[in-house]
C-alpha positions as CSV (number, residue, x, y, z in Angstrom):
1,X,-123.6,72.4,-29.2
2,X,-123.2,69.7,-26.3
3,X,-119.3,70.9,-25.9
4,X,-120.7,74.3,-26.5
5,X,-123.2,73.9,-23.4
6,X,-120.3,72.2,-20.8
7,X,-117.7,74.7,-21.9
8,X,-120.1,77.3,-21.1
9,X,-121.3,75.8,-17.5
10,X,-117.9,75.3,-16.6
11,X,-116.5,78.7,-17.6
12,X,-119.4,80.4,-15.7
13,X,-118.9,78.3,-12.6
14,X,-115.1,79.1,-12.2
15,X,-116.1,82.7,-13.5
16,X,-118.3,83.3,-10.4
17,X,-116.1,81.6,-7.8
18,X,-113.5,83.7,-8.6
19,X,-116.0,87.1,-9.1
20,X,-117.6,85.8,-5.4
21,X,-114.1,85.5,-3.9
22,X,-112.5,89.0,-5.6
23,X,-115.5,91.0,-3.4
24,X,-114.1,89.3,-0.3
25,X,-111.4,91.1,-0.4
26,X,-113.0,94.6,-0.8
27,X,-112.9,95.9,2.5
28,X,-116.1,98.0,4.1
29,X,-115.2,101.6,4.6
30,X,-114.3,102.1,7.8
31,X,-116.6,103.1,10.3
32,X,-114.1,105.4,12.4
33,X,-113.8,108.5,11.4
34,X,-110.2,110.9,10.4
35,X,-109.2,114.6,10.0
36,X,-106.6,115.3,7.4
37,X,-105.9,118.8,4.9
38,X,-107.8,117.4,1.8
39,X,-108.5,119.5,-1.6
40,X,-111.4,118.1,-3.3
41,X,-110.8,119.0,-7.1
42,X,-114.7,118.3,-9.1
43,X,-114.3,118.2,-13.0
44,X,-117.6,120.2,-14.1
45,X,-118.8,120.5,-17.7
46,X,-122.3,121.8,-17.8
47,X,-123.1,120.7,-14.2
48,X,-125.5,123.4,-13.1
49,X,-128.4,120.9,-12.3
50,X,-126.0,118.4,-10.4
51,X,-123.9,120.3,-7.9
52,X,-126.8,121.4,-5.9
53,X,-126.7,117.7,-5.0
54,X,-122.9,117.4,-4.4
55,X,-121.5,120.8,-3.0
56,X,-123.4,121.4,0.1
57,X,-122.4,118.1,1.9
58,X,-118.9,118.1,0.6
59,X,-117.7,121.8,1.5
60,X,-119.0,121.2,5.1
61,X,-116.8,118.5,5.7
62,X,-114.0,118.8,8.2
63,X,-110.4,119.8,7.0
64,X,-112.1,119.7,3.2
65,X,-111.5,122.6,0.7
66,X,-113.5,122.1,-2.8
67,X,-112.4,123.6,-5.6
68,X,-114.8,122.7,-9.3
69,X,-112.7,123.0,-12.4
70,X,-115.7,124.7,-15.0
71,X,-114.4,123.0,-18.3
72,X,-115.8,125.1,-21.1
73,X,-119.3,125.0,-19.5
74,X,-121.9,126.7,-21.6
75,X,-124.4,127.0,-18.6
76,X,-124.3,128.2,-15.3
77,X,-121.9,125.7,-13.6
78,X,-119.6,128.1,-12.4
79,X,-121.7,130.5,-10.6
80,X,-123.5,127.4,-9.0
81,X,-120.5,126.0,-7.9
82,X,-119.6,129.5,-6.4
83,X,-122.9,129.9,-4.4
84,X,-122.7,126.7,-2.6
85,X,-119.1,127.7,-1.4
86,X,-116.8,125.7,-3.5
87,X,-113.5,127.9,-5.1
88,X,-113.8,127.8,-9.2
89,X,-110.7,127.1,-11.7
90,X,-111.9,128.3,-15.6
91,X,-110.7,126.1,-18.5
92,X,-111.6,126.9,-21.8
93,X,-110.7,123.0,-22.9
94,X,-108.0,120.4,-22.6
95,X,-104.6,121.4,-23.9
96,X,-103.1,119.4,-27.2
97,X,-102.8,115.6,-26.0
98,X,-104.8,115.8,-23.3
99,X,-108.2,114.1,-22.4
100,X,-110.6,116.4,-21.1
101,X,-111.6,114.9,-17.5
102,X,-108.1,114.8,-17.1
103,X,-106.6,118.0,-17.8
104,X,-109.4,119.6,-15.6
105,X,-108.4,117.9,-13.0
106,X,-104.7,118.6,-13.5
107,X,-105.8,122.4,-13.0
108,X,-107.8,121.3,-10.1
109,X,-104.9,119.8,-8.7
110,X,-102.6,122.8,-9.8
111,X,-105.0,125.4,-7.4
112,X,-103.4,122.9,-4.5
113,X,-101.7,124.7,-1.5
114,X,-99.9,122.3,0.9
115,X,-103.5,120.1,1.4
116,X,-102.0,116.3,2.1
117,X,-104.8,113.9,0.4
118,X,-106.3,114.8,-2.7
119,X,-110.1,114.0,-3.3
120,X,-111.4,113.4,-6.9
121,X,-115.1,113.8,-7.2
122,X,-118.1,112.9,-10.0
123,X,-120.2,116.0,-10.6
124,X,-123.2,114.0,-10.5
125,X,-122.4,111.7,-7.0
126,X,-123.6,112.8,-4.0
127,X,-121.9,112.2,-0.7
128,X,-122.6,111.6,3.1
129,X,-121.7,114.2,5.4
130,X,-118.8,112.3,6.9
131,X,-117.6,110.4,3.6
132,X,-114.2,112.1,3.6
133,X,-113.2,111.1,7.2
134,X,-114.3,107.4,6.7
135,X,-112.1,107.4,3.5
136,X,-109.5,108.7,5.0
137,X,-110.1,106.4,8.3
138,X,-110.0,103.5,5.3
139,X,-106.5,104.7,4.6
140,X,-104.8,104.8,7.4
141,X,-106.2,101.2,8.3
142,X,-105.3,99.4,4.9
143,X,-102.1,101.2,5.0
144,X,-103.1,103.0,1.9
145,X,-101.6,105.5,-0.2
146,X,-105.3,105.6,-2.4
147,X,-108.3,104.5,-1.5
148,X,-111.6,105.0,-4.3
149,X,-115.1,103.7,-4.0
150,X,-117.7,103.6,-6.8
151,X,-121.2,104.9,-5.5
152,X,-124.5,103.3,-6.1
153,X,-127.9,104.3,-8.3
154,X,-131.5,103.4,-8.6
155,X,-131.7,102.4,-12.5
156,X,-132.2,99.6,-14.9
157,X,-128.4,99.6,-15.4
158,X,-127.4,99.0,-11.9
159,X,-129.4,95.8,-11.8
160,X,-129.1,94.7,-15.6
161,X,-125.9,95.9,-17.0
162,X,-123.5,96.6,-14.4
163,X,-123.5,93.1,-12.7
164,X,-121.6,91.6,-15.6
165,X,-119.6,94.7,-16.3
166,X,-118.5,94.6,-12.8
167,X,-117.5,91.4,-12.9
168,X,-115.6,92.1,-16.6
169,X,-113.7,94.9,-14.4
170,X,-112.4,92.7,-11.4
171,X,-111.0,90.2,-13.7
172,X,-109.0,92.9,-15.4
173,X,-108.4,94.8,-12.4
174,X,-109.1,93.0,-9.2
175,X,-109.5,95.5,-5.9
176,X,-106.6,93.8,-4.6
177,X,-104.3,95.4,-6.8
178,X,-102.7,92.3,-7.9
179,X,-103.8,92.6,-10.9
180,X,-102.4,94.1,-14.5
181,X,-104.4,96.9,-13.8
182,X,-105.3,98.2,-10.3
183,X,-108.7,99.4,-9.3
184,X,-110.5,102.3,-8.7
185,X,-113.4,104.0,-9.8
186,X,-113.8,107.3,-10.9
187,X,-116.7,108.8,-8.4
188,X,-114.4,109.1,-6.0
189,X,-110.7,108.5,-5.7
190,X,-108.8,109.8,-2.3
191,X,-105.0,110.0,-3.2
192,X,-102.0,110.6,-0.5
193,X,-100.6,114.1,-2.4
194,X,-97.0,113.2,-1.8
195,X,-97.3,109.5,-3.6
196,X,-99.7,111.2,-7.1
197,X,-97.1,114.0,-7.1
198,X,-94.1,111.6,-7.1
199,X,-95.6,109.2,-9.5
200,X,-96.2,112.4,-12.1
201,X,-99.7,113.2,-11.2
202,X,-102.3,113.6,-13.9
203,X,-99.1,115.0,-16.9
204,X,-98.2,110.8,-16.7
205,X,-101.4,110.1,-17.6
206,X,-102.5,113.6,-19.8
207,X,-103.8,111.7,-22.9
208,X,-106.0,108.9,-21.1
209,X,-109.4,108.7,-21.0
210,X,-109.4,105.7,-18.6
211,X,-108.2,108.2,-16.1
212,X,-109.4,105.9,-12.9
213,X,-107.9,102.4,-13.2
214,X,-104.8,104.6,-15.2
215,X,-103.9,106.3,-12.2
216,X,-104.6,103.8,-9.8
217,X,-102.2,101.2,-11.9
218,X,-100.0,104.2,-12.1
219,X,-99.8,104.7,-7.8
220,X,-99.3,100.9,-7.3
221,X,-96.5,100.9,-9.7
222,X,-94.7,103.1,-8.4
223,X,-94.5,101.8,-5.0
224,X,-97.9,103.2,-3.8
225,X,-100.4,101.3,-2.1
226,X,-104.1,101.0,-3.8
227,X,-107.5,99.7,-2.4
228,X,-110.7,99.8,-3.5
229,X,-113.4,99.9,-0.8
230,X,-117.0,99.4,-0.5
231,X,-118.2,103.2,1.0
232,X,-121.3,102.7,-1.7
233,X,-123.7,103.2,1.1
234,X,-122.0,107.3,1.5
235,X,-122.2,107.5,-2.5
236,X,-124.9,107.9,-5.3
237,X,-124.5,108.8,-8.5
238,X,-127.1,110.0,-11.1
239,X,-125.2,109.6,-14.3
240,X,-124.9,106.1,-15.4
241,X,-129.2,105.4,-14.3
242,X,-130.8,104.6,-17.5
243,X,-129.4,102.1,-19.8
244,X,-129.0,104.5,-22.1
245,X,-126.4,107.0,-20.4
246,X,-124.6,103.5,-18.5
247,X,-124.3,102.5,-22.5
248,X,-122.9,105.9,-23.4
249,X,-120.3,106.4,-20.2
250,X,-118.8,103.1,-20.4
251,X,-118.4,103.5,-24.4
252,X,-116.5,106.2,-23.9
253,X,-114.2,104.9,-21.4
254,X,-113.9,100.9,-22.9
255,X,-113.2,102.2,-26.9
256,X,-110.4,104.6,-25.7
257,X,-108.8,102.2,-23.2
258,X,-108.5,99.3,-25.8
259,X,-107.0,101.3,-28.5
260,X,-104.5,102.5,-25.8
261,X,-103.5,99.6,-24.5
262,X,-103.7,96.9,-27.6
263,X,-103.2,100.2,-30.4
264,X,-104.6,98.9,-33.9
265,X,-105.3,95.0,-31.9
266,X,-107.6,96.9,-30.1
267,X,-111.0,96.9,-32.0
268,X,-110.3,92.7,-33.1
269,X,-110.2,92.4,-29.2
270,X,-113.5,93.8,-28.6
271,X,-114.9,91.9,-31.4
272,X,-114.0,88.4,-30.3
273,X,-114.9,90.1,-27.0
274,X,-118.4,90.8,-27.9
275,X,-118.5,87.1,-29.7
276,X,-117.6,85.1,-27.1
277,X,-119.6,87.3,-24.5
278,X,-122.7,87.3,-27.1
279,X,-122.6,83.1,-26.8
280,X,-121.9,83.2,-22.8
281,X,-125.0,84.7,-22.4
282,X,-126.7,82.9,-25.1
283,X,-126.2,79.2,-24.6
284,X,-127.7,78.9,-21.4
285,X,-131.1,80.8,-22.5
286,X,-130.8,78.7,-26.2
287,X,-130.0,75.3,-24.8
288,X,-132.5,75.7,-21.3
289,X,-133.0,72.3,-21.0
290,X,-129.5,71.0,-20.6
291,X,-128.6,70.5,-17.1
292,X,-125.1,72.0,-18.2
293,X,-127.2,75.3,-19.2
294,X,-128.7,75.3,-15.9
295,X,-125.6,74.7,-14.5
296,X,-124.6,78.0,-16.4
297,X,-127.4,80.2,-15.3
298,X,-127.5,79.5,-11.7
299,X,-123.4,80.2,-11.8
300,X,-124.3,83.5,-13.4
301,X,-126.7,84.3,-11.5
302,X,-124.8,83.9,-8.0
303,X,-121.9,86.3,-9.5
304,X,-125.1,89.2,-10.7
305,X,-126.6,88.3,-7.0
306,X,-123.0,89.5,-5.6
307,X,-122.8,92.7,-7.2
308,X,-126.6,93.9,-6.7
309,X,-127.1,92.9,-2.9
310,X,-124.0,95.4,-2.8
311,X,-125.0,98.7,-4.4
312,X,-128.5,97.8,-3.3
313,X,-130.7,96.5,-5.7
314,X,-133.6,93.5,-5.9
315,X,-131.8,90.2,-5.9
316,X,-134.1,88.9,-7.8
317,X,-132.9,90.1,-10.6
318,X,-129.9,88.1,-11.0
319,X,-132.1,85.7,-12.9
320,X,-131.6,87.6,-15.7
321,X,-127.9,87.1,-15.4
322,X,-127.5,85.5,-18.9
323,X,-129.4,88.4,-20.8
324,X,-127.0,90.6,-18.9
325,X,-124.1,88.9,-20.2
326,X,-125.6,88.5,-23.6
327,X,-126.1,92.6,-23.6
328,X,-122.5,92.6,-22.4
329,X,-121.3,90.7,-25.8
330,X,-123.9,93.4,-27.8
331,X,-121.9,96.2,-25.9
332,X,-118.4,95.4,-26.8
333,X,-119.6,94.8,-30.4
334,X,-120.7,98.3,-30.6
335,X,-117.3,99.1,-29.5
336,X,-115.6,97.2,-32.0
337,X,-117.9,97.9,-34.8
338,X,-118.6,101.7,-34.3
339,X,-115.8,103.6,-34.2
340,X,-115.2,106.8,-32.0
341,X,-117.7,108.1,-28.6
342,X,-118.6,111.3,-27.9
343,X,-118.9,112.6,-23.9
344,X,-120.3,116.3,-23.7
345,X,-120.1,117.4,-26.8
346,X,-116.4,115.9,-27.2
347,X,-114.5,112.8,-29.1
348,X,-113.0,110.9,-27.4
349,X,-112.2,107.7,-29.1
């Protein structure tokens, strides 16, 4: 357990420095403001109650048309969406070999007329009045051909969960790019039109349900440039605010994305995953009184500090940064060990 305790301190302190150092180089949306032709395409299944929230502050935006694709809703999303004075594109459901999120927005993209950015929205995010120009603003100062920003919330998962997650997300995609995976997050992607449609658009990437880092990895790699910004102060998002629906929404995007990128490897991943996660966490609240453990938890809790000062929750919650990784480890074992997720009503792993 001695070997245990310094693996684990020393692990958690290069783990931080390197977590600490990846958010330096996510840039601050800009505080400029541009005008470009932009279609906004929102995926909408049963979203009645949350674009009251969105719509209004995102069709009023300069050079913005909104169109929300109603994917099989069985409430009143479309006629919502059509009061607030967004355009509406019906699905009855994704086509064979398609995941849902994305096929909607393929026929959100389809509705296009010769807008040059394309702006993927979250039903449930709402936006500041002048998000679209900052983004774009972001753009044209990084030299970027997409930009995407994840928003913020006021729930348990933002300041328990999410800090290790996030951190389990820049080491597999850090907002650089540089990584085997590039970043961005799915409440709200801006893409350059020209670059998505050269690349193959949303048909490259029609059976993924990992739709966000998929078709950032998919821009950088075909020659596009991708950065992922901090514009969390313009975004908040409702869905991921309990532990409960965070647990649920990233289920459904981690299961999917391991059996598509390790196939039948995928679900022995996640298990020594959740293991070795399980006993990060663990060893420093087990084995408290080794200064190695202490060593641990302080690391851990400087990495949680990082991400919650950011999206704007108490910092004194990073204490609890061992629990959160321990939950981590309990997460990716409920991948491993229960197979398949459901998301409205759908399978999608």
């Amino acid at each position: 357990m001695g070997m245990i305790g310094v693996v684990t301190g020393v692990v958690s302190v290069v783990r931080s420095a390197r977590n600490v150092t990846q958010w330096q180089h996510v840039a601050k949306v800009s505080s400029s403001s541009e005008t470009a032709s932009v279609l906004a395409v929102v995926p909408a299944r049963d979203e009645e109650a949350t674009l009251p929230s969105l719509l209004p502050d995102l069709v009023t935006q300069p050079g913005v048309r909104v169109v929300v694709v109603d994917d099989a809703s069985s409430d009143a999303t479309a006629a919502v969406a059509r009061s607030l004075g967004a355009e509406v594109v019906s699905s009855s459901g994704p086509a064979p070999g398609w995941a849902g999120k994305t096929h909607a927005m393929h026929l959100g993209v389809a509705a296009a007329g010769d807008e040059e950015w394309l702006l993927f929205v979250d039903a449930d995010v709402t936006c500041a009045p002048d998000l679209v120009g900052r983004l774009l603003a972001s753009a044209s100062e990084l030299g970027a051909d997409l930009v995407s920003s994840s928003g913020r919330g006021s729930g348990a998962a933002w300041w328990f969960l999410l800090p290790a997650f996030n951190s389990l997300v820049f080491e597999g995609s850090p907002p650089d790019g540089r990584g085997a995976k590039a970043l961005a997050v799915g409440h709200c992607i801006l893409v350059r039109r020209g670059v998505f449609e050269a690349a193959g658009g949303w048909k490259a990437l029609a059976g993924t349900h990992a739709d966000d880092v998929g078709l950032a990895t998919l821009i950088r790699d075909s020659g596009g440039v991708t950065r992922f910004v901090d514009a969390s102060s313009l975004l908040t998002t409702s869905g991921i605010d309990t532990l409960g629906s965070c647990w649920r929404s990233l289920r459904k995007s981690i299961q999917p994305a391991f059996r598509e990128m390790f196939g039948p490897w995928g679900r022995p991943l996640l298990l020594v995953a959740g293991l070795l996660h399980l006993a990060y966490g663990l060893v420093p609240v087990l084995r408290w009184r080794s200064p190695w453990s202490w060593l641990a938890w302080c690391a851990q809790a400087v990495s949680h500090r990082e991400f919650v000062r950011r999206v704007g929750q108490p910092e004194v919650s990073a204490v609890l940064a061992p629990l959160s990784w321990a939950t981590i480890g309990v997460f990716l074992l409920d991948c491993a060990l229960r197979p398949g997720a459901q998301w409205k009503d759908r399978r999608v792993g």
